[in-house]
PyMOL Python script that loads the backbone (N, CA, C, O; Angstrom):
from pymol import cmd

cmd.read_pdbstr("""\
ATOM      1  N   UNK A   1      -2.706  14.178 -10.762  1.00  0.00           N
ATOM      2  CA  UNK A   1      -2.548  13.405  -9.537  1.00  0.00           C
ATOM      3  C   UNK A   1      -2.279  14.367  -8.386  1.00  0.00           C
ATOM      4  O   UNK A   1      -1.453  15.279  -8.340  1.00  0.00           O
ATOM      5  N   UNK A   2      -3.202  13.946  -7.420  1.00  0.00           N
ATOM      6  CA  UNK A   2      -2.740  14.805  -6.131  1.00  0.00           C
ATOM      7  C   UNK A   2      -1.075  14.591  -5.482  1.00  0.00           C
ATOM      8  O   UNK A   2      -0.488  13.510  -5.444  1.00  0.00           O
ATOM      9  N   UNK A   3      -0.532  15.893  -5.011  1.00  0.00           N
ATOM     10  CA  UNK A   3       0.696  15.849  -4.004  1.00  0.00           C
ATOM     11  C   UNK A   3       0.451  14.683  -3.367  1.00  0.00           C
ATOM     12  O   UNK A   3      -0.692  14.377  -3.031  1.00  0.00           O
ATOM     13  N   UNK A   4       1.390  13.997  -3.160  1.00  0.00           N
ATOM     14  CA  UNK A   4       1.780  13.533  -2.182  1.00  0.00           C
ATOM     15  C   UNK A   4       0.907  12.052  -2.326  1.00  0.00           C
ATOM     16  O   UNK A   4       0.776  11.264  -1.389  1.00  0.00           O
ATOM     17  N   UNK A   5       0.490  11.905  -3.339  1.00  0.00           N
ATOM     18  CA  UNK A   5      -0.490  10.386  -3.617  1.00  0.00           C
ATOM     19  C   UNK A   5       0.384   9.690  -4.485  1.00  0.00           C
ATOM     20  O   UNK A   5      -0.267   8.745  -4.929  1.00  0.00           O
ATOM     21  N   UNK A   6       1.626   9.679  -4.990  1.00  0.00           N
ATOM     22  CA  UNK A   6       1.944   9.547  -6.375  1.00  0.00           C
ATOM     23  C   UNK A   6       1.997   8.038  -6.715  1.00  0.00           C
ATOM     24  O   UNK A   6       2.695   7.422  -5.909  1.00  0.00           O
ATOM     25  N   UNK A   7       1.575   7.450  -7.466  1.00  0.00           N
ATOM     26  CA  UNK A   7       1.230   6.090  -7.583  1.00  0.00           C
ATOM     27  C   UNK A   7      -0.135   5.583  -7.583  1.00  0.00           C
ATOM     28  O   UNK A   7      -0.407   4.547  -8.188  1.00  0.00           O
ATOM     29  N   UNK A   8      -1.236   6.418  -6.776  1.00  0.00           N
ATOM     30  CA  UNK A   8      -2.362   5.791  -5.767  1.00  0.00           C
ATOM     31  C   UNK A   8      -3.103   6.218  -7.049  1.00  0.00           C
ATOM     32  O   UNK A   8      -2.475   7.062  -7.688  1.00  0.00           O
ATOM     33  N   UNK A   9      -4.503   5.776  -7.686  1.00  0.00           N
ATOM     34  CA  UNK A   9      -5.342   5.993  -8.272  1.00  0.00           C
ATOM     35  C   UNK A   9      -6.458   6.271  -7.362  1.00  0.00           C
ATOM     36  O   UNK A   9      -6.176   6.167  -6.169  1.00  0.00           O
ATOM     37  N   UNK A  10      -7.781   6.636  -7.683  1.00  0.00           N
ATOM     38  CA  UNK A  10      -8.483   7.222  -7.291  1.00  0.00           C
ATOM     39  C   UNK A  10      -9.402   5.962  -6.464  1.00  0.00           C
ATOM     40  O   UNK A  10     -10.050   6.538  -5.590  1.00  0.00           O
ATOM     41  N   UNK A  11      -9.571   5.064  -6.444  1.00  0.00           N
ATOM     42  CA  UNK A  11     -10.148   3.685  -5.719  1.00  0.00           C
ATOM     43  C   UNK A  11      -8.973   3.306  -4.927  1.00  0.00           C
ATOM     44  O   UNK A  11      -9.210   2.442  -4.083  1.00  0.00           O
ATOM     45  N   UNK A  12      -7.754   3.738  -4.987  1.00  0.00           N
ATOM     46  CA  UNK A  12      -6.835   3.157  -3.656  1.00  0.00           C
ATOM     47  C   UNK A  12      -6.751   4.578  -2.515  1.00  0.00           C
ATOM     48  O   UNK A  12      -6.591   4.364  -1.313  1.00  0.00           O
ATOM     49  N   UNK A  13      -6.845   5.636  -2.918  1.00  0.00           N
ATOM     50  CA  UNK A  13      -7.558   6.720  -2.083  1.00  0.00           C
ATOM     51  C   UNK A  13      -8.761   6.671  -1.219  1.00  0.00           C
ATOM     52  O   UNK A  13      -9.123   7.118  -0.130  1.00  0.00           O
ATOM     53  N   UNK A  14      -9.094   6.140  -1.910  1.00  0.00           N
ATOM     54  CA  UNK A  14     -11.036   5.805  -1.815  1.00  0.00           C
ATOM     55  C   UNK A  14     -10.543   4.962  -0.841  1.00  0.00           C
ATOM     56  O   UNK A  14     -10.044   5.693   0.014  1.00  0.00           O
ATOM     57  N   UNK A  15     -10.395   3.534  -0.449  1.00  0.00           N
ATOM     58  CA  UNK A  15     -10.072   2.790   0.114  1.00  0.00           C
ATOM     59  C   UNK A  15      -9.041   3.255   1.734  1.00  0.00           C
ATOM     60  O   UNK A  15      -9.258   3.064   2.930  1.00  0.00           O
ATOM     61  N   UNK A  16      -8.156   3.775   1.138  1.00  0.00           N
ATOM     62  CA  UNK A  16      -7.195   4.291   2.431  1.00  0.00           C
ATOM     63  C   UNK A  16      -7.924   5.544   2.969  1.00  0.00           C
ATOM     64  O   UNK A  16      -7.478   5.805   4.086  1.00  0.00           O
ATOM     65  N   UNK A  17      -8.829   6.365   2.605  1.00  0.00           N
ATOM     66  CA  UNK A  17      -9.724   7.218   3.204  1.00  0.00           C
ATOM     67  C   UNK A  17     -10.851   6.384   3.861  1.00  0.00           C
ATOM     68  O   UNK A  17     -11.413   7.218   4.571  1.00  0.00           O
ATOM     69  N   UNK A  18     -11.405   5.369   4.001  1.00  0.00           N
ATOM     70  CA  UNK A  18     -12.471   4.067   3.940  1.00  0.00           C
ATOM     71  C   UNK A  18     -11.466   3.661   5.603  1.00  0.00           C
ATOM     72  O   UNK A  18     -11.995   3.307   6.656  1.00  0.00           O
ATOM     73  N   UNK A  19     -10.264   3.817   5.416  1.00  0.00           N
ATOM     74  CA  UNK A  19      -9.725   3.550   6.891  1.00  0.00           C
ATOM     75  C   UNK A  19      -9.128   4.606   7.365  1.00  0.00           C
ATOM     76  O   UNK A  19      -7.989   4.335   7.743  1.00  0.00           O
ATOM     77  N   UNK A  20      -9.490   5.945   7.533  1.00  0.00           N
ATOM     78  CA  UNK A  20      -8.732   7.053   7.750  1.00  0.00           C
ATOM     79  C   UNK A  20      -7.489   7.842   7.657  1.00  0.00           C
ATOM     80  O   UNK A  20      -6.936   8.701   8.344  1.00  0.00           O
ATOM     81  N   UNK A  21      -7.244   7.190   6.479  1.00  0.00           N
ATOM     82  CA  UNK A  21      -5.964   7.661   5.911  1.00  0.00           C
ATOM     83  C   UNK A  21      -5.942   8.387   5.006  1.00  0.00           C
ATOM     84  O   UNK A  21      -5.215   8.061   4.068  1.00  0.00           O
ATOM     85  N   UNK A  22      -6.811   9.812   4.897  1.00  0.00           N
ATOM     86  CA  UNK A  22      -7.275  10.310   4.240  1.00  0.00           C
ATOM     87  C   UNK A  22      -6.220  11.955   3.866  1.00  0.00           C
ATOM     88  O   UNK A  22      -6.501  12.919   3.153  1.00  0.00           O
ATOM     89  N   UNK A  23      -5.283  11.730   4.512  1.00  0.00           N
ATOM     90  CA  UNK A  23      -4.174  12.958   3.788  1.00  0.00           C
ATOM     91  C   UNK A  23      -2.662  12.411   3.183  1.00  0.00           C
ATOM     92  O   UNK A  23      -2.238  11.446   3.818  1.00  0.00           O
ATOM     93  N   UNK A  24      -1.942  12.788   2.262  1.00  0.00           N
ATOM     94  CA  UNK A  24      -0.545  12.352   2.083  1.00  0.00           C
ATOM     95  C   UNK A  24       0.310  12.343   3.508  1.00  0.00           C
ATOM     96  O   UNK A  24       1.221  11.519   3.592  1.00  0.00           O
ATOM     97  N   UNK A  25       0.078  13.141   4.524  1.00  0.00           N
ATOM     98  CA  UNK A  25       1.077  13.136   5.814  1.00  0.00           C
ATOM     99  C   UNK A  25       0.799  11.714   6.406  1.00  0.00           C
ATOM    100  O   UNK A  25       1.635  10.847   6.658  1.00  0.00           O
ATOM    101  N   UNK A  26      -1.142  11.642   6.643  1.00  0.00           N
ATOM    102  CA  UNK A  26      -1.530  10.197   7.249  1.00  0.00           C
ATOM    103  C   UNK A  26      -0.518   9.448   6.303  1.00  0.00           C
ATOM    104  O   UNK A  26       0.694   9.495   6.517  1.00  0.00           O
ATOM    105  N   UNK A  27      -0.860   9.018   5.648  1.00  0.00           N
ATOM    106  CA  UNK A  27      -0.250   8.262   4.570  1.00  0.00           C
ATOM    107  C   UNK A  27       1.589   7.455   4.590  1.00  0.00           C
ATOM    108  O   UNK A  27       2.098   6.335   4.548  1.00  0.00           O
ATOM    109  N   UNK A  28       1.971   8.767   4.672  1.00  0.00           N
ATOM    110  CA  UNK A  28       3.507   8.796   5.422  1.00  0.00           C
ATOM    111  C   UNK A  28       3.828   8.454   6.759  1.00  0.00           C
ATOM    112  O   UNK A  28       4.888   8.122   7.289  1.00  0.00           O
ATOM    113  N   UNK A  29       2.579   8.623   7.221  1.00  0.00           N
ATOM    114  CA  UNK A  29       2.790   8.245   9.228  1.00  0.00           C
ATOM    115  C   UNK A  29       2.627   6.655   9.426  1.00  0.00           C
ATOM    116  O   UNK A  29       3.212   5.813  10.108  1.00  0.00           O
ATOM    117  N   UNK A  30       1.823   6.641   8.736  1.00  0.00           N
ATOM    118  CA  UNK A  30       1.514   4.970   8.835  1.00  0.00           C
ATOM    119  C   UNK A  30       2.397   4.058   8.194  1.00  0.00           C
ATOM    120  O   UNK A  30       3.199   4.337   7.302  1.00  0.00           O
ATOM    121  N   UNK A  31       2.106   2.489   8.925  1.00  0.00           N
ATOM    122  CA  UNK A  31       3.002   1.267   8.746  1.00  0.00           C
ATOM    123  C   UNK A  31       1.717   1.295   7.185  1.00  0.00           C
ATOM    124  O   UNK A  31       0.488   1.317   7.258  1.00  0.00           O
ATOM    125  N   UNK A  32       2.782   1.281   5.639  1.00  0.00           N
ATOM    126  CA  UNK A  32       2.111   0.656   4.439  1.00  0.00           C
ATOM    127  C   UNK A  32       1.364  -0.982   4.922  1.00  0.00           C
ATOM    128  O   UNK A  32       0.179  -1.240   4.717  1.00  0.00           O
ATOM    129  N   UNK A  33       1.946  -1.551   5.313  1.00  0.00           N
ATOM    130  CA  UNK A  33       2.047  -3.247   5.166  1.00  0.00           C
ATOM    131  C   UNK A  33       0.415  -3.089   6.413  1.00  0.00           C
ATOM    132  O   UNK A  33      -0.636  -3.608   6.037  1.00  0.00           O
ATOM    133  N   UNK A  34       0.467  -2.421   7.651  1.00  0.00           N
ATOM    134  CA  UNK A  34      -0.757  -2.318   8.440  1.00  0.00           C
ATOM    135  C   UNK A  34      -2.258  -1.589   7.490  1.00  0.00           C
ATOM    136  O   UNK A  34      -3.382  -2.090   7.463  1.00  0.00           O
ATOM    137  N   UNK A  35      -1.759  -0.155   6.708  1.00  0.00           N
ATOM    138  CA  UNK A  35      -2.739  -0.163   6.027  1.00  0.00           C
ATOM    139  C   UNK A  35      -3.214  -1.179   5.033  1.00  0.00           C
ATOM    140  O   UNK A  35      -4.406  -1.464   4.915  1.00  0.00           O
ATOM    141  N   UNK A  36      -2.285  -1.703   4.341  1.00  0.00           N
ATOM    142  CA  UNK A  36      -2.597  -3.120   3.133  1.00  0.00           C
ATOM    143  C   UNK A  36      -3.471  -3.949   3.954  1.00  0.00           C
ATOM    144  O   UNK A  36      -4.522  -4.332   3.440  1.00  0.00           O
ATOM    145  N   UNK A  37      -3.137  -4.353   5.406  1.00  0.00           N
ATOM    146  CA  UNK A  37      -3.795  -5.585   5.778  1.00  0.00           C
ATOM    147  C   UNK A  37      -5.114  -5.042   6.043  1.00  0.00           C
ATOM    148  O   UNK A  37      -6.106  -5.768   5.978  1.00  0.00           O
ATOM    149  N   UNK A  38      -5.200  -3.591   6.392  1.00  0.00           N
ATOM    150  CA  UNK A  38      -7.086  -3.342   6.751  1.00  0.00           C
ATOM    151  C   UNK A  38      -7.772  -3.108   5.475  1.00  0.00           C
ATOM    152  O   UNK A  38      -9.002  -3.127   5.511  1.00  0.00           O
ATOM    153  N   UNK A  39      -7.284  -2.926   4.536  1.00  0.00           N
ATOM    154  CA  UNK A  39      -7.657  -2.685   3.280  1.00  0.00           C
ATOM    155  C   UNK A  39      -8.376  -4.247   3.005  1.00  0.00           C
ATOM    156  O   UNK A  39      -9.535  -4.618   3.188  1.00  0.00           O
ATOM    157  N   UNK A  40      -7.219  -4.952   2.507  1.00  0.00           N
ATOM    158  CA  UNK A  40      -7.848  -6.224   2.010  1.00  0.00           C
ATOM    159  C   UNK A  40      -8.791  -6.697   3.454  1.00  0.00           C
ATOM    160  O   UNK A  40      -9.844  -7.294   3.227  1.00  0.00           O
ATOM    161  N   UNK A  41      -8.513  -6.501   4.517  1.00  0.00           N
ATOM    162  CA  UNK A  41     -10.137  -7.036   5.165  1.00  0.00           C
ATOM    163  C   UNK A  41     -11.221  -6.190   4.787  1.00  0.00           C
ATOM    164  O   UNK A  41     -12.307  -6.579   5.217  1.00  0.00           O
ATOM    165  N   UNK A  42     -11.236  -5.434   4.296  1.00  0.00           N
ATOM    166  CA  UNK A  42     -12.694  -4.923   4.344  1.00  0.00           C
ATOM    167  C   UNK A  42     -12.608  -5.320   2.220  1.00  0.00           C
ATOM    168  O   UNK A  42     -13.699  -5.446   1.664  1.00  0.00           O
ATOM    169  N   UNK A  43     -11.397  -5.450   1.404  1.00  0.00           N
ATOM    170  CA  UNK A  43     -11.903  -5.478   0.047  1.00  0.00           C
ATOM    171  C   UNK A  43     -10.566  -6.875   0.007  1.00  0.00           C
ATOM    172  O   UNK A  43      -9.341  -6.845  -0.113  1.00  0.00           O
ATOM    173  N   UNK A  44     -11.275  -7.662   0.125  1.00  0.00           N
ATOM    174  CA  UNK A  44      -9.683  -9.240  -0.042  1.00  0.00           C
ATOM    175  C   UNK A  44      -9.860  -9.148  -1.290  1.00  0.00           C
ATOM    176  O   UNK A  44     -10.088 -10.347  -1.452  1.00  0.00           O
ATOM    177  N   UNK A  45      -9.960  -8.653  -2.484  1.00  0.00           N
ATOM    178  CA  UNK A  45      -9.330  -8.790  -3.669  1.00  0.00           C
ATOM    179  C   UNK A  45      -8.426  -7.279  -3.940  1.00  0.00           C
ATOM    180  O   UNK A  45      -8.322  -6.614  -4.970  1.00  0.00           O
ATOM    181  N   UNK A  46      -7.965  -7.107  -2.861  1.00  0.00           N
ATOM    182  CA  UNK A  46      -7.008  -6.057  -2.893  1.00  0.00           C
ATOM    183  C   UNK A  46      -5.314  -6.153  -3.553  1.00  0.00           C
ATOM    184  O   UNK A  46      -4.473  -6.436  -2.700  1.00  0.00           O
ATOM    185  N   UNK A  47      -4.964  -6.007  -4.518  1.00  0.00           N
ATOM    186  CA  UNK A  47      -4.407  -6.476  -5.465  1.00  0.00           C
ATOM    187  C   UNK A  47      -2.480  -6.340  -4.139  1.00  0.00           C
ATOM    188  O   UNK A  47      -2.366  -5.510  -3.237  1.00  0.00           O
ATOM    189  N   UNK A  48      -1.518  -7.261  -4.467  1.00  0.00           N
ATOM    190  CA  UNK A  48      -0.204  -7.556  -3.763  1.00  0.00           C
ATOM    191  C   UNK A  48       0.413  -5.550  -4.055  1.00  0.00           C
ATOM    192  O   UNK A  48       0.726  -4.713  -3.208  1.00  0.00           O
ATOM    193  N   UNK A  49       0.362  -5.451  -5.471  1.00  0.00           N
ATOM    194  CA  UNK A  49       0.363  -4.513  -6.072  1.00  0.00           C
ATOM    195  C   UNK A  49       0.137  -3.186  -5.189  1.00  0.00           C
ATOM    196  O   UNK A  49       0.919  -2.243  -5.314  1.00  0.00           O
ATOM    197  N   UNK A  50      -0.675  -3.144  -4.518  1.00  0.00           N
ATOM    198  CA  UNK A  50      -1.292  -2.022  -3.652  1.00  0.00           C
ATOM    199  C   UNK A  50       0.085  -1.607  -2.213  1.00  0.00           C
ATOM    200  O   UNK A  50       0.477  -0.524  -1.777  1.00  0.00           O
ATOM    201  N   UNK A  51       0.415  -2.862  -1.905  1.00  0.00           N
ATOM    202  CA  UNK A  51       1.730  -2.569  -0.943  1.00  0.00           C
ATOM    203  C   UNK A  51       2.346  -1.992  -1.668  1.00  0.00           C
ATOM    204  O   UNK A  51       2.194  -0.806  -1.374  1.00  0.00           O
ATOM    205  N   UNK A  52       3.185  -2.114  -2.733  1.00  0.00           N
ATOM    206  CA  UNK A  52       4.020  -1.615  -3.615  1.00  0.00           C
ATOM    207  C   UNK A  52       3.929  -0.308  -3.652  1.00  0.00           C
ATOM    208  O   UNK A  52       4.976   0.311  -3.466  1.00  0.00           O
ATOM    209  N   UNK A  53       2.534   0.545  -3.925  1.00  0.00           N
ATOM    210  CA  UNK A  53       1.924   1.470  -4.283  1.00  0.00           C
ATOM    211  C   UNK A  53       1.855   2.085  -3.028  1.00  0.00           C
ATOM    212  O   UNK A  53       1.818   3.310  -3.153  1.00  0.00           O
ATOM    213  N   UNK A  54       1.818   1.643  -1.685  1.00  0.00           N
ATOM    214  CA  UNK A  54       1.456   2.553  -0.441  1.00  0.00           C
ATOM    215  C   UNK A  54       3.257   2.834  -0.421  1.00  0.00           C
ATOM    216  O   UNK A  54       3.690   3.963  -0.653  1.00  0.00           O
ATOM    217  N   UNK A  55       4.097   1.784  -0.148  1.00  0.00           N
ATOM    218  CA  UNK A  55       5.184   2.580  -0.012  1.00  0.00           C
ATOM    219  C   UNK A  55       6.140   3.088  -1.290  1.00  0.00           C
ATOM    220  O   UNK A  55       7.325   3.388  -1.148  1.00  0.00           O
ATOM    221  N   UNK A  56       5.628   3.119  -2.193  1.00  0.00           N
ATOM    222  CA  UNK A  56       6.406   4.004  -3.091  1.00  0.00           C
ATOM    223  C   UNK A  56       5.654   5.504  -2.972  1.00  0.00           C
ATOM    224  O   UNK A  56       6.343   6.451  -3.350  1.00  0.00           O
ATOM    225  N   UNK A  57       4.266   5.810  -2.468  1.00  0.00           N
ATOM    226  CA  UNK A  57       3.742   6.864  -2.474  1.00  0.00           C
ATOM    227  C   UNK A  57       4.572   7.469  -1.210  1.00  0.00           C
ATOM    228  O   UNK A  57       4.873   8.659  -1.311  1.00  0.00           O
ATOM    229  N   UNK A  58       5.042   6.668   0.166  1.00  0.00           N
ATOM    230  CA  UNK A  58       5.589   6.949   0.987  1.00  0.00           C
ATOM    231  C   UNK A  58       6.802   7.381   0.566  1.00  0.00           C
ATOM    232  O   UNK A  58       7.087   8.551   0.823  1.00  0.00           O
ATOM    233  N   UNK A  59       7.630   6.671  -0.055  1.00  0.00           N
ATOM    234  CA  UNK A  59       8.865   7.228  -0.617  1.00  0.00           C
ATOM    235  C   UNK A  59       9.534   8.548  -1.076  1.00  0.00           C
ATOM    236  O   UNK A  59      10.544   9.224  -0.882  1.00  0.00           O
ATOM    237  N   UNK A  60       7.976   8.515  -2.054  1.00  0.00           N
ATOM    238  CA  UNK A  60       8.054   9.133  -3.686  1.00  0.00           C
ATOM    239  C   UNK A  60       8.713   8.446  -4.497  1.00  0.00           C
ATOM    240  O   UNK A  60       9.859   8.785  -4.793  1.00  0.00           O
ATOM    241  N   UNK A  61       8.132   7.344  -5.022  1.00  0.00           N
ATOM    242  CA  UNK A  61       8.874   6.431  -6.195  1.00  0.00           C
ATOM    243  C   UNK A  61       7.485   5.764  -6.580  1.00  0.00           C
ATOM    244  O   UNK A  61       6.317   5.637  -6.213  1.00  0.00           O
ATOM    245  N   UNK A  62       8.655   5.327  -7.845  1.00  0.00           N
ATOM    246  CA  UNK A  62       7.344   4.795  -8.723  1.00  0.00           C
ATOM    247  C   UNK A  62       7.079   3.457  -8.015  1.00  0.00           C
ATOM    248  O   UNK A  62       8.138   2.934  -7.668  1.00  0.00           O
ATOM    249  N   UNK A  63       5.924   2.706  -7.676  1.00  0.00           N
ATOM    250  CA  UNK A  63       5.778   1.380  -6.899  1.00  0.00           C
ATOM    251  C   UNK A  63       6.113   0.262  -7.782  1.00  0.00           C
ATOM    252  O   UNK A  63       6.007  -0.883  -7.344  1.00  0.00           O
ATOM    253  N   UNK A  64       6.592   0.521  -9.242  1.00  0.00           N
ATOM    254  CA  UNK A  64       7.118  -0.889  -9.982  1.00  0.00           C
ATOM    255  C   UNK A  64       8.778  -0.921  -9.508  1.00  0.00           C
ATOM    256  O   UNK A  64       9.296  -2.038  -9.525  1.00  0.00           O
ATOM    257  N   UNK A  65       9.677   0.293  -9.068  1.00  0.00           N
ATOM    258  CA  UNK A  65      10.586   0.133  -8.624  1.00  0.00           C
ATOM    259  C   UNK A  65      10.904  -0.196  -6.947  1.00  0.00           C
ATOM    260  O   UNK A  65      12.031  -0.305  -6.463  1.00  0.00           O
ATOM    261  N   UNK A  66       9.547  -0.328  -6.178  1.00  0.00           N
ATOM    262  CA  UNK A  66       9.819  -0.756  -5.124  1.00  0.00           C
ATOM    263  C   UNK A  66       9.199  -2.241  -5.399  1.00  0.00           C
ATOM    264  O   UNK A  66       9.804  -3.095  -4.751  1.00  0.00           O
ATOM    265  N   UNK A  67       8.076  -2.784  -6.249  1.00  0.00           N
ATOM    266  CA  UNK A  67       8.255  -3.798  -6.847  1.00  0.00           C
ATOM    267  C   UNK A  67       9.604  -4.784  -7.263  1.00  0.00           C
ATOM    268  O   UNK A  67       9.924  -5.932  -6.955  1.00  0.00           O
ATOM    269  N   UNK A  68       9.841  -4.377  -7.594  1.00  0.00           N
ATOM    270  CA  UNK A  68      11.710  -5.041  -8.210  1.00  0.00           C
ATOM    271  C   UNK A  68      12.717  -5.004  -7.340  1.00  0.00           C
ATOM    272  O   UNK A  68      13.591  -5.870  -7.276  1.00  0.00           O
ATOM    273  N   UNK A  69      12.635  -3.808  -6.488  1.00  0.00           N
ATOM    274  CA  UNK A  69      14.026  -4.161  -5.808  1.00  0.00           C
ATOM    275  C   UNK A  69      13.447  -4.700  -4.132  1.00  0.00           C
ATOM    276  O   UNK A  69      14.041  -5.321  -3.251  1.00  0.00           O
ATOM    277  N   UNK A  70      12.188  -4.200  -4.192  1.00  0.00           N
ATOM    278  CA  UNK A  70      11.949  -4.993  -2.409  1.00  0.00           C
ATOM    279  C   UNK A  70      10.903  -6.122  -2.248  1.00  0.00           C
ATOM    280  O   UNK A  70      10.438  -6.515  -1.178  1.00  0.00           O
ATOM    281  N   UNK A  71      10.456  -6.818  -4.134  1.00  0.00           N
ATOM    282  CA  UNK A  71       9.814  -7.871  -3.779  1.00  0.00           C
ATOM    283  C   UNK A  71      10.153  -9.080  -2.331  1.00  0.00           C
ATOM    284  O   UNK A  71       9.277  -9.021  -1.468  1.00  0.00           O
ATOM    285  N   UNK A  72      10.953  -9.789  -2.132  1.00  0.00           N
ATOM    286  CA  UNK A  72      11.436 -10.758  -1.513  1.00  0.00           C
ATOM    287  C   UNK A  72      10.813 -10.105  -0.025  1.00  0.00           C
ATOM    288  O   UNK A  72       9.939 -10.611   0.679  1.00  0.00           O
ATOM    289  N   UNK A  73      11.656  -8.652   0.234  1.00  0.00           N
ATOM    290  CA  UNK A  73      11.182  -8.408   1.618  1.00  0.00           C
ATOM    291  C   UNK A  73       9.526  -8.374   1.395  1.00  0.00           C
ATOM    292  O   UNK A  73       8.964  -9.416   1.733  1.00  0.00           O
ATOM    293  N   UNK A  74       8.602  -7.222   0.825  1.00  0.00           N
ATOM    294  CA  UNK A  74       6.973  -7.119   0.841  1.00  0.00           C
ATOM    295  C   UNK A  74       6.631  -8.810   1.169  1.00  0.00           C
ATOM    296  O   UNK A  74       5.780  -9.170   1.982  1.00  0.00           O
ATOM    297  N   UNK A  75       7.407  -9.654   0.430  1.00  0.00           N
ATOM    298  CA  UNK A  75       6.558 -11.130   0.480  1.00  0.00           C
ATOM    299  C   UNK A  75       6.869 -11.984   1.821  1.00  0.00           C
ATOM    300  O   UNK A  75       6.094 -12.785   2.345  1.00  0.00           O
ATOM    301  N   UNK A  76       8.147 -11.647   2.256  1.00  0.00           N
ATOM    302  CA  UNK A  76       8.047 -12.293   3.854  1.00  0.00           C
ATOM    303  C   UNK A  76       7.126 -11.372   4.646  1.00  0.00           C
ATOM    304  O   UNK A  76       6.151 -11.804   5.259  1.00  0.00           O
ATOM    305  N   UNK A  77       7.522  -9.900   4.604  1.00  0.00           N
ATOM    306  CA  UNK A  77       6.022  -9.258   5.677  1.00  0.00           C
ATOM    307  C   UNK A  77       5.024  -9.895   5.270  1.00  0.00           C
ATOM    308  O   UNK A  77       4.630 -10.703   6.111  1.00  0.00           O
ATOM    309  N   UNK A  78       4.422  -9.877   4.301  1.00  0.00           N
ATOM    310  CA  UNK A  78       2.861 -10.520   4.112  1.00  0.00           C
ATOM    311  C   UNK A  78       3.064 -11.849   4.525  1.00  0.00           C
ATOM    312  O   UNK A  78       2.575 -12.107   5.625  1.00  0.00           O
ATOM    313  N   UNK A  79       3.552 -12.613   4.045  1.00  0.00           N
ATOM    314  CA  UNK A  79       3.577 -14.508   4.508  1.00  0.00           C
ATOM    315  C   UNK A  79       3.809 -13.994   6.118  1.00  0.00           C
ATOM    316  O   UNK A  79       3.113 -14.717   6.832  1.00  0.00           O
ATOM    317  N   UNK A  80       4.438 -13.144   6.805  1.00  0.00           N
ATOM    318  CA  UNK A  80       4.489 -13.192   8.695  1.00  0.00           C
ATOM    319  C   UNK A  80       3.473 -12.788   9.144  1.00  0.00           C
ATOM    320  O   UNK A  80       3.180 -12.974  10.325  1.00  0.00           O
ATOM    321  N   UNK A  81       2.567 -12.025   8.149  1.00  0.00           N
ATOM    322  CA  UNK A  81       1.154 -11.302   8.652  1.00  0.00           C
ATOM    323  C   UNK A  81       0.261 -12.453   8.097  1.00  0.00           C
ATOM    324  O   UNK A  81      -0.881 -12.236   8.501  1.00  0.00           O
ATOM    325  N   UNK A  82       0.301 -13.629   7.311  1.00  0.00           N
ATOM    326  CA  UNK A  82      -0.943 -14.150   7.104  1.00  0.00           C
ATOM    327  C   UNK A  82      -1.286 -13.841   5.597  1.00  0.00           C
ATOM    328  O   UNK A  82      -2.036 -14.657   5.061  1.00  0.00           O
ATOM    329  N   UNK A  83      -0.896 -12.903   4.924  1.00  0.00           N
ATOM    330  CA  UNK A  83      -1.406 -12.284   3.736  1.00  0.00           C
ATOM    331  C   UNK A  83      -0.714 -12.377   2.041  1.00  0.00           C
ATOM    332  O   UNK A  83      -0.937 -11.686   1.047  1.00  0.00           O
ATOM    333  N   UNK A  84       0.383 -13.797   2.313  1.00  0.00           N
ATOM    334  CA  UNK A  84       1.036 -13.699   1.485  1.00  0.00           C
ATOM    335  C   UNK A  84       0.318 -14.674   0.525  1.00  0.00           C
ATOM    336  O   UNK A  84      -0.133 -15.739   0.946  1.00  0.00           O
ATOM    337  N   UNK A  85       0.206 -14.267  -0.891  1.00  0.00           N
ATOM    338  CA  UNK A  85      -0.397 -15.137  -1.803  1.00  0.00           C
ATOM    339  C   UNK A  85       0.064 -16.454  -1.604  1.00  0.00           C
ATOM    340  O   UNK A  85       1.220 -16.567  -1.197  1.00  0.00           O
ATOM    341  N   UNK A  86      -0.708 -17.640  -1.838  1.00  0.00           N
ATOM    342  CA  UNK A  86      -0.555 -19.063  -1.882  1.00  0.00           C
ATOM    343  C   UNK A  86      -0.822 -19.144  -3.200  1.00  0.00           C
ATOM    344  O   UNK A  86      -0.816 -20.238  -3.764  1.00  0.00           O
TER     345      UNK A  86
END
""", "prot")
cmd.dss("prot")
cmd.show_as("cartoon", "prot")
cmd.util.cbc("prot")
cmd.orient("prot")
């Protein structure tokens, strides 16, 4: 796994390079929850999972532990942006 990707597989790279977020610093500079929302417009089966994964790569943590402890918050940002699963 590349520095500074830790979490991201090689199609969520693909994707955040697809919107110019193509280094670990971009990556860190940016709002996760703004990249998630251009992502799923250009691929809407962009898995909830993938927020998790942008800011635990931001962190450095694994994204099942920002899963667990910051579900509640990820799900009001998305439901205030429009993007929260129904």
């Amino acid at each position: 796994m590349s520095a500074g990707w830790q979490g991201l597989g090689p199609r969520s790279r693909e994707q955040l390079a697809a919107i110019g977020i193509d280094t670990p610093d971009r990556l860190r500079s940016c709002d996760a929850f703004d990249a998630y929302a251009r992502i799923k417009a250009r691929w809407p089966g962009a898995s909830r999972n993938l927020v998790y994964a942008l800011l635990g790569a931001q962190e450095g943590r694994d994204w099942r532990d920002i899963a667990r402890e910051r579900r509640t918050e990820v799900l009001l940002r998305l439901d205030a942006m429009g993007l929260a699963p129904r």
